[in-house]
C-alpha positions as CSV (number, residue, x, y, z in Angstrom):
1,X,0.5,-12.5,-3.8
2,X,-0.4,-16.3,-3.4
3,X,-2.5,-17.3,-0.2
4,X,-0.3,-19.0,2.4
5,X,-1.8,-21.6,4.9
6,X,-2.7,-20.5,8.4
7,X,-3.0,-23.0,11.1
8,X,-6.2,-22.4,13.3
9,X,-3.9,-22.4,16.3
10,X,-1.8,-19.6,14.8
11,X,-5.0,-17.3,14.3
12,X,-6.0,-18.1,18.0
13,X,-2.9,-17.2,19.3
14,X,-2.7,-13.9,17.1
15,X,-6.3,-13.2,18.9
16,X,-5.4,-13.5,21.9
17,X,-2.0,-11.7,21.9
18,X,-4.5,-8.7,20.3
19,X,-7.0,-9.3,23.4
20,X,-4.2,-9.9,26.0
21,X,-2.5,-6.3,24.5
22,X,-5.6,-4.2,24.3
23,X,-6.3,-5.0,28.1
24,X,-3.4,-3.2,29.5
25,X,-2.9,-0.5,26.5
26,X,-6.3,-0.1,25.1
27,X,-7.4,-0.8,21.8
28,X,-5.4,-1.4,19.0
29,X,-5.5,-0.1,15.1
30,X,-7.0,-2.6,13.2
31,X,-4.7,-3.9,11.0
32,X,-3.4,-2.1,7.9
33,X,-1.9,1.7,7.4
34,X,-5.1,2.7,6.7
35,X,-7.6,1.4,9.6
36,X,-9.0,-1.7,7.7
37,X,-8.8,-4.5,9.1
38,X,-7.8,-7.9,6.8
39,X,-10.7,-10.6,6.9
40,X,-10.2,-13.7,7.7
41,X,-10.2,-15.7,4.6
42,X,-10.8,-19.1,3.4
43,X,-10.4,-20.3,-0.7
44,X,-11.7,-23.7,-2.0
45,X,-10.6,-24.8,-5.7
46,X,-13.0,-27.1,-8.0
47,X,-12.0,-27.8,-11.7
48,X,-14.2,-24.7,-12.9
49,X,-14.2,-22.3,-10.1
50,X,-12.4,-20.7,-6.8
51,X,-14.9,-20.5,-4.2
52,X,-13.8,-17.7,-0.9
53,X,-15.5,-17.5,2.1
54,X,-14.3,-13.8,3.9
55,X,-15.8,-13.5,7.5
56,X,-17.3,-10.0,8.0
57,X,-19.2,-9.6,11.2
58,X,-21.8,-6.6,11.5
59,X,-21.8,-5.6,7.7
60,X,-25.0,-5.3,5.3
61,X,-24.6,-6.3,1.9
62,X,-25.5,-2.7,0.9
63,X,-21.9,-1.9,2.0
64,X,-19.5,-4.0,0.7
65,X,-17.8,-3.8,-2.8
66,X,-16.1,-6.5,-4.8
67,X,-13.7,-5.6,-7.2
68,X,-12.4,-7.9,-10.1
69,X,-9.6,-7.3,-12.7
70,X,-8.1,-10.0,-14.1
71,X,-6.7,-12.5,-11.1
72,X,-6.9,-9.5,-8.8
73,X,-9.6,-9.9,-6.5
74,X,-10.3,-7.1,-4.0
75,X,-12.9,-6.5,-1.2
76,X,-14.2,-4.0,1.1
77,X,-16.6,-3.1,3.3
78,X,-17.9,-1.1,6.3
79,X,-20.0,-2.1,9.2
80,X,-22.5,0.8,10.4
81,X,-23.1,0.4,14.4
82,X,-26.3,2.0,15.0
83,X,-25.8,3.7,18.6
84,X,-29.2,4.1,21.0
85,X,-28.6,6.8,23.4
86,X,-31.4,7.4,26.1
87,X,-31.2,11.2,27.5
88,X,-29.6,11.0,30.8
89,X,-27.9,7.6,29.9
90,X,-23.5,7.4,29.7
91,X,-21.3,5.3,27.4
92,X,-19.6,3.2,30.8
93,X,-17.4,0.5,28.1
94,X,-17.7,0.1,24.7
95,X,-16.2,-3.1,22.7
96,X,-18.5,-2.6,19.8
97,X,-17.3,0.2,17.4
98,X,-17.4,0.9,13.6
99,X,-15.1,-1.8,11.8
100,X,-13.5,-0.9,7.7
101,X,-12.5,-4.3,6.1
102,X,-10.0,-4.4,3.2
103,X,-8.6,-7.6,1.5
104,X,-7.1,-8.1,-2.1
105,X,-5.9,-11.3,-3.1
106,X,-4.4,-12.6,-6.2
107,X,-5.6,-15.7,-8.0
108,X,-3.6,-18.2,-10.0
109,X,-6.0,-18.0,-12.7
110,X,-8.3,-14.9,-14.2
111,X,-11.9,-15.0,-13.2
112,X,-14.8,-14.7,-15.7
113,X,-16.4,-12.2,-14.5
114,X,-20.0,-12.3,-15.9
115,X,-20.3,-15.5,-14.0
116,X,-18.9,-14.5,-10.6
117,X,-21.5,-14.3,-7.5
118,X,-21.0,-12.6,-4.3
119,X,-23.6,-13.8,-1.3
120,X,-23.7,-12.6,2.2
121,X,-25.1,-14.8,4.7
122,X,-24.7,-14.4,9.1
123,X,-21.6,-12.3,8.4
124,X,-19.8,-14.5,6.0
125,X,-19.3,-12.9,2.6
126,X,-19.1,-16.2,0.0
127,X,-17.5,-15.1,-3.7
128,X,-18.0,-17.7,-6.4
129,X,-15.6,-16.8,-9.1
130,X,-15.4,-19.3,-11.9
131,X,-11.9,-19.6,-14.3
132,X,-11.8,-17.8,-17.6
133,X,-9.6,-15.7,-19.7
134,X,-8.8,-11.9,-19.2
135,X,-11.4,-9.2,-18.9
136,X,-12.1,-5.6,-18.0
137,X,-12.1,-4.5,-14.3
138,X,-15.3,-5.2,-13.3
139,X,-17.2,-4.6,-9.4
140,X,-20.1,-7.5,-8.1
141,X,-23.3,-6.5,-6.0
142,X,-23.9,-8.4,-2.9
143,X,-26.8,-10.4,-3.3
């Protein structure tokens, strides 16, 4: 799979079809046959390395997992909602719930990597994965 260009105004528009929909029918599945929704995801190319910014609101490092064989690229992740519940206190709406994140990619070129880097900073996951030859599958840890 190769990344295809999304306009901004094509995302909005997605949005708010999704927020215009879950208005009159409640909410919808995230996206995917499994839950998970698909991150939104941006990839910057120098001469040495791909650099991909995925945004994942309300996730701690602790729970996402990068996994890298070859040029496949694949992320996931889980944000934990903490709920406070006072006795005598009800739920009246809820837009806040548990979100599963999912997104493989493919690259052009394989990724080295022992040199690949995975930072998560105000809900924006940032993967630097420099250009190399073929290795074993490997997994990152979320610095």
């Amino acid at each position: 799979m190769f990344l295809v260009p999304v306009s901004r105004e094509t995302r909005q528009l997605s949005r708010l079809f999704d927020d215009t929909f879950e208005r009159f029918f409640g909410p919808l599945a995230p996206s995917g046959d499994d839950g998970r929704r698909s991150p939104a995801l941006d990839l910057a190319e120098s001469d040495r390395a791909y650099t991909v910014k995925l945004e994942m609101p309300g996730v701690a490092k602790e729970d996402v997992k990068v996994s890298i064989d070859g040029r496949a690229v694949t992320v996931q992740a889980q944000s934990q909602h903490q709920e406070e519940k006072k006795e005598g206190d009800r739920v009246v709406y809820r837009e806040r719930t548990q979100a599963s994140y999912a997104r493989t990619f493919t690259l052009p070129i394989e990724v080295d990597q022992a040199e690949a880097g995975a930072k998560l900073e105000h809900g924006v996951l940032t993967l630097t994965l420099p250009k190399r030859g073929a290795r074993a599958a490997a997994q990152l840890t979320v610095s």
